[in-house]
N, C-alpha and C positions, 0 to 999 in steps of 0.2 A: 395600691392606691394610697395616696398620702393624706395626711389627714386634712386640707382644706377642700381636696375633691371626694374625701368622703364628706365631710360637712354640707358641703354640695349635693352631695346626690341624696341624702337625707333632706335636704331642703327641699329638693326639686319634688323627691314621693310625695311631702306635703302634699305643696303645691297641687298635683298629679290627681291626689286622692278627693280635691273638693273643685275636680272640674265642673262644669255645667253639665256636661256632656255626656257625663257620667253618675251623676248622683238626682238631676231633675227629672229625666223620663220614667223613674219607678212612681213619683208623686204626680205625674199627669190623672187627671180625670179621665174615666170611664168613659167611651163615644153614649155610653145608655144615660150618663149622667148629666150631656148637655142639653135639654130640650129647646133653647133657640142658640143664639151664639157664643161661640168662645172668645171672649175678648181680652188681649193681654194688656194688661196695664202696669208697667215697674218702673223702680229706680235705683241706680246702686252701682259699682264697680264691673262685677258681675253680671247685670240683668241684660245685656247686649248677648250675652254668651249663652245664659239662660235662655232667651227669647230665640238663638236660632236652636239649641236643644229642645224648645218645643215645636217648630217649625219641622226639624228631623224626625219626629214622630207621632205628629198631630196631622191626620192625613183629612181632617175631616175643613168645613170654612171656617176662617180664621184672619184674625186683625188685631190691631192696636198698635199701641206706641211706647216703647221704654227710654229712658233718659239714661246715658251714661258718660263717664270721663271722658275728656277730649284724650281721643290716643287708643279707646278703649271699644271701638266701634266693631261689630262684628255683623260679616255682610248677611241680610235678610230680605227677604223674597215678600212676607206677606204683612208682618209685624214693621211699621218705623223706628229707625232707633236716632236717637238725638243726641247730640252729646253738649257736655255745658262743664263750668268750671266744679272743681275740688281741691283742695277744702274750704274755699271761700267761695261763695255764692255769686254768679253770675247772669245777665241779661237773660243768656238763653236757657238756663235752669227755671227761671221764671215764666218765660211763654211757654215753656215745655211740661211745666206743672198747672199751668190756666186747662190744655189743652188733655191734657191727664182727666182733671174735673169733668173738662165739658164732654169727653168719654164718657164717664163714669153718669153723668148727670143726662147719658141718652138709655140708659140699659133697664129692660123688662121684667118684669118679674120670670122669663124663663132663660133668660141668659146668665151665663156664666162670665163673672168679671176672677181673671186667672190672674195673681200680682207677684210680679217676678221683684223679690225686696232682696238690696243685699247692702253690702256697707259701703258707707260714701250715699247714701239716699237722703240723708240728713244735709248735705249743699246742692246736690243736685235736684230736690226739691224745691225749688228757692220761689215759694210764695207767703209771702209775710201777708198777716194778718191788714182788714183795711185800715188805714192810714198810718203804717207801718211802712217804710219807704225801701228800695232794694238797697239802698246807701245805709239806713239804720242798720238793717239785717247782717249786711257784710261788716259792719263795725264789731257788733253781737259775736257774729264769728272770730272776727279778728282776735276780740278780746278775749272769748273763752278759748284758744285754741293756743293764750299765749298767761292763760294765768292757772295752770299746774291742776284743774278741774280735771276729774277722770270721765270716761267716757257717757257714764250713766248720769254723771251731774250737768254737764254739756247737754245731752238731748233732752233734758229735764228742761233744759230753759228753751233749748230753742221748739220745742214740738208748743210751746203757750205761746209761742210767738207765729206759727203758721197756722195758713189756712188750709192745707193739705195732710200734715201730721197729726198724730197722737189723734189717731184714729177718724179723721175726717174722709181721708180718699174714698175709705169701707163704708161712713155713712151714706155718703155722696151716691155709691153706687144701689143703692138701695132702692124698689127690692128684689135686684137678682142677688142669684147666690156670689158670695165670696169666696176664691181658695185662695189663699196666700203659699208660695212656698219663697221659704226664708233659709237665704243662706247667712249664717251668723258670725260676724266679726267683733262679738261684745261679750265680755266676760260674763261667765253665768247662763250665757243663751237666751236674754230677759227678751222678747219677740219686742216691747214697749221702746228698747235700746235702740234696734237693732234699727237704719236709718230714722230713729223717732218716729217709727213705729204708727206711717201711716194706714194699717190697715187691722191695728188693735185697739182693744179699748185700754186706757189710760188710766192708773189710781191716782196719780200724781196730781197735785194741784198747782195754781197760779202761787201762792203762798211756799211751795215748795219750791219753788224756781226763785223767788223773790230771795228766799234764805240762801240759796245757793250765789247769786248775784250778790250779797252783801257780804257771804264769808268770802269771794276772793276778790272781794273790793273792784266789782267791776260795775264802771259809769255807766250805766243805759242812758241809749235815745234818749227822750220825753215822748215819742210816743211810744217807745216800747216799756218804755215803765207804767203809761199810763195803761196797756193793755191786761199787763201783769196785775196790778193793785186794783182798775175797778172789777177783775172777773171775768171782763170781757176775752180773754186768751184761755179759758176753759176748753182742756182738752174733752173727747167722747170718752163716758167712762165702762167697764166692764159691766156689762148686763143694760148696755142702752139697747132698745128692741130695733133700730138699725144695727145690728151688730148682729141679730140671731141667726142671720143664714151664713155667718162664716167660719170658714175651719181654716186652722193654720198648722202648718208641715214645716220644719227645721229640715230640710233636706241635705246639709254640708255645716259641720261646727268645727270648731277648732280640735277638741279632743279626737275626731278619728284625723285629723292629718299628725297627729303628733305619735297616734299608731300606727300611722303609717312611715314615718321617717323611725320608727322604734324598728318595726321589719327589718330598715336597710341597717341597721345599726347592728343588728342582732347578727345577718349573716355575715357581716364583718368582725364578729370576734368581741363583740363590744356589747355588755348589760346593758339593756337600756333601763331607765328608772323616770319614768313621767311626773314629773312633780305636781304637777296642775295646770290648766288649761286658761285660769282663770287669775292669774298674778297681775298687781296693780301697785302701783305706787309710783313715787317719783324715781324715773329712770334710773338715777346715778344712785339710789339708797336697795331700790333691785339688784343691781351691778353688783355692790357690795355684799348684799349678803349671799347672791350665789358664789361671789368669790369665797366667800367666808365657806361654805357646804365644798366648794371644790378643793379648797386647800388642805381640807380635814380630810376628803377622800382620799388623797395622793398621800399626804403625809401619814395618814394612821390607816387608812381604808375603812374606815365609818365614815358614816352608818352604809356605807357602799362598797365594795371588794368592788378592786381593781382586774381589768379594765372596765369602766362604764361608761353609759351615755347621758346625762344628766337631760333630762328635755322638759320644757316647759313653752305653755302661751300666755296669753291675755293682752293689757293692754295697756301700757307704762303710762307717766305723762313727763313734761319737761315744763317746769316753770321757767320761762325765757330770762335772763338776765344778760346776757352777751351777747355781742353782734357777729356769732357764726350759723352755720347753716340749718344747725338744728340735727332734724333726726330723732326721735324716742330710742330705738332699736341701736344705733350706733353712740348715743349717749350711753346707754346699759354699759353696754360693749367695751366704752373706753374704760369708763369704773372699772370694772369688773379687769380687763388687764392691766390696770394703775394696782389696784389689791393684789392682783397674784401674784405681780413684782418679778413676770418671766419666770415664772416654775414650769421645769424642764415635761414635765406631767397635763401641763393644760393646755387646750386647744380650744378656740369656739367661734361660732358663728352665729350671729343674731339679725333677723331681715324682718320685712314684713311681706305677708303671703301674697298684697296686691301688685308687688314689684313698685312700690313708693313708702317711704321712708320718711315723715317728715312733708316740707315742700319738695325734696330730690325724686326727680326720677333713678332715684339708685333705692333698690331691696336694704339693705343691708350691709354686714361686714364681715372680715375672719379677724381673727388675733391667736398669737400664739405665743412661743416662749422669747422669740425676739423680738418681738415687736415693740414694747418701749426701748430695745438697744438703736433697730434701727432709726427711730423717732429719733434719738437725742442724736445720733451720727447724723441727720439732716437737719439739725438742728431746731425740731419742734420738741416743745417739752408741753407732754401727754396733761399734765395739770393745769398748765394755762390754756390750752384746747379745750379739757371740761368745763372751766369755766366760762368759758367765751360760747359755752354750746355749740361747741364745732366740733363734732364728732366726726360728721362727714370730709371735712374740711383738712383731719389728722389722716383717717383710714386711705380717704383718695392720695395723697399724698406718696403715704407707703405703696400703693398699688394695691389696696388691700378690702377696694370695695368690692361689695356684690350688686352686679344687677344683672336682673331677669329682662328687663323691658315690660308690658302689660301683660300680667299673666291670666288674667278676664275670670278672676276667684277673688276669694276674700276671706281669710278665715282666722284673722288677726295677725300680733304679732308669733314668730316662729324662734327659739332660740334651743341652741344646744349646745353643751360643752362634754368632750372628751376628757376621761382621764385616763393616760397609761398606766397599765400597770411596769413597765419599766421607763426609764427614761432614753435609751435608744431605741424606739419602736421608730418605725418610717415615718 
């Protein structure tokens, strides 16, 4: 196996290990625990997949509705599933979170409201507070998705700007019980993150969103400023008593896919070493210093004896400054093969676990030891591509992207770099 189709098939385990299908029917409820109905209510990448995993073994009556990506729809028998735009907010994210409420806003104190949350729940929720317009909201988006905010400071602003988030959907549903199971695409696991966290309570404040919105200098609305400064965008906070009948279950996080792509590593001959699950920062300054860690392993073998498998998750960001396609994962990517300057010893591959990358329907990418030779022989040069944030734009070129198509998970981003221990290894 060569080293881009094992990077692959370490991608794929990921993937594999945070199906629906596999990790939501241990967190299903008890038949003794539902006393009137089981109603699913979710939103996210995921919850289409999710919702037919409960469907698969929920044999008891059963309904509701989840919202997920256009492209991302998985066929369902008793649950509706909607689909609406990601990562900008669209029409039918909107009726699809009215309709979400007025669910939620019919359930008894013996019913069971079951919330299928995964990531991508933060656009595909898309109801903005009132007089908050869906034209405000997708600006809000636009803006934060294009000024270098990590993911936690993002849903920090946008859950004080919905009527759905930062723990509304859960009060809404009140008072039947709550389950949330939450599959997590947010560094840390923080349940508040995780689609802005409609179905927890919130510590966060309007003033905490306001400071966020002033360090990356980004214009709000007028109405959405005004929601933020008078109070009015107050999220539900931890220990509101709409809140007491619910429990929340992490059922799929980024750390077991990264033990799971460590398995396929290992039987191939290759250490693996998980760095963390949870890495953040500006793409192209990630890039570099894993290059920096993998150059010292090839060249000295510290802090790592050769061969290994360097793996890491979380959740980059890209401050936009050029007009190419973007990408978190394949911005890394390119860094990271501009630093190692073709050393005969590295190999790697960085995607994201939902099969979208950026705005691309492309995962990801590979890079190896040729790959800035053959760049400059078609005459793209790797530098002016970084800066343009066209990572995608370099990789496709070489031949050299990854894509899955919708892979109905989500468990952040996925990267890994080999190092040989010799230099003609296959």
């Amino acid at each position: 196996m060569n080293h881009a189709s094992l990077m692959r098939a370490m991608f794929d385990a990921a993937i594999a290990s945070a199906q629906p299908a596999r990790c939501v029917p241990p967190h299903l409820p008890r038949p003794d625990e539902v006393g009137g109905r089981l109603v699913v209510l979710g939103a996210g990448k995921a919850s289409a997949a999710m919702a037919r995993a409960v469907e698969d073994h929920w044999k008891g009556p059963l309904g509701g509705l989840v919202v997920t990506r256009y492209g991302y729809q998985v066929p369902c028998e008793r649950i509706e599933i909607v689909q609406a735009a990601h990562p900008v907010p669209d029409a039918a994210g909107l009726q699809a979170a009215r309709r979400l409420l007025a669910l939620a806003d019919g359930l008894g104190p013996d019913d069971v409201a079951l919330c299928l949350i995964s990531g991508g729940g933060s656009s595909l929720l898309a109801l903005p507070l009132a007089g908050i317009t869906l034209e405000d909201l997708q600006q809000v988006h636009r803006d934060l998705l294009a000024s270098g905010a990590s993911i936690g400071e993002m849903n920090t602003v946008r859950r004080h700007l919905s009527a759905i988030q930062g723990g509304r959907l859960a009060a809404a549903c009140h008072p039947a019980r709550v389950i949330s199971l939450l599959l997590s695409d947010v560094p840390g696991d923080q349940p508040p993150d995780i689609a802005s966290g409609p179905t927890v309570g919130d510590a966060s404040t309007c003033a905490d969103a306001l400071d966020i919105v002033r360090r990356y200098r980004i214009a709000l609305p007028a109405s959405a400023r005004e929601a933020l400064e008078s109070g009015r965008g107050e999220s539900v906070k931890p220990g509101d008593p709409r809140l007491a009948g619910t429990a929340t279950r992490i059922v799929a996080a980024p750390q077991q896919a990264l033990h799971a792509a460590a398995e396929v590593a290992r039987r191939h001959g290759y250490t693996p070493h998980i760095l963390g699950d949870a890495i953040e920062g500006e793409a192209r300054d990630v890039g570099k210093v894993l290059a920096a860690l993998a150059l010292n392993v090839a060249e000295r073998g510290e802090p790592f004896a050769r061969p290994c498998a360097l793996l890491s998750g979380g959740e980059t960001t890209v401050t936009l400054r050029g007009q190419g396609r973007g990408g978190r994962n394949v911005e890394c990517l390119l860094s990271l093969a501009i630093a190692t300057r073709g050393h005969p010893r590295i190999h790697a591959l960085m995607g994201d676990t939902d099969g979208v990358d950026g705005m691309e329907e492309i995962a990801g990418a590979c890079a190896g030891p040729d790959t800035l030779a053959r760049a400059f022989a078609r005459g793209i040069h790797p530098l002016r591509s970084l800066d343009a944030n066209d990572g995608h734009g370099f990789f496709a070129a070489l031949g050299d992207s990854v894509v899955t198509g919708p892979t109905l998970t989500n468990v952040n981003d996925f990267r890994v770099i080999l190092v040989d221990a010799c230099v003609d290894m296959p």
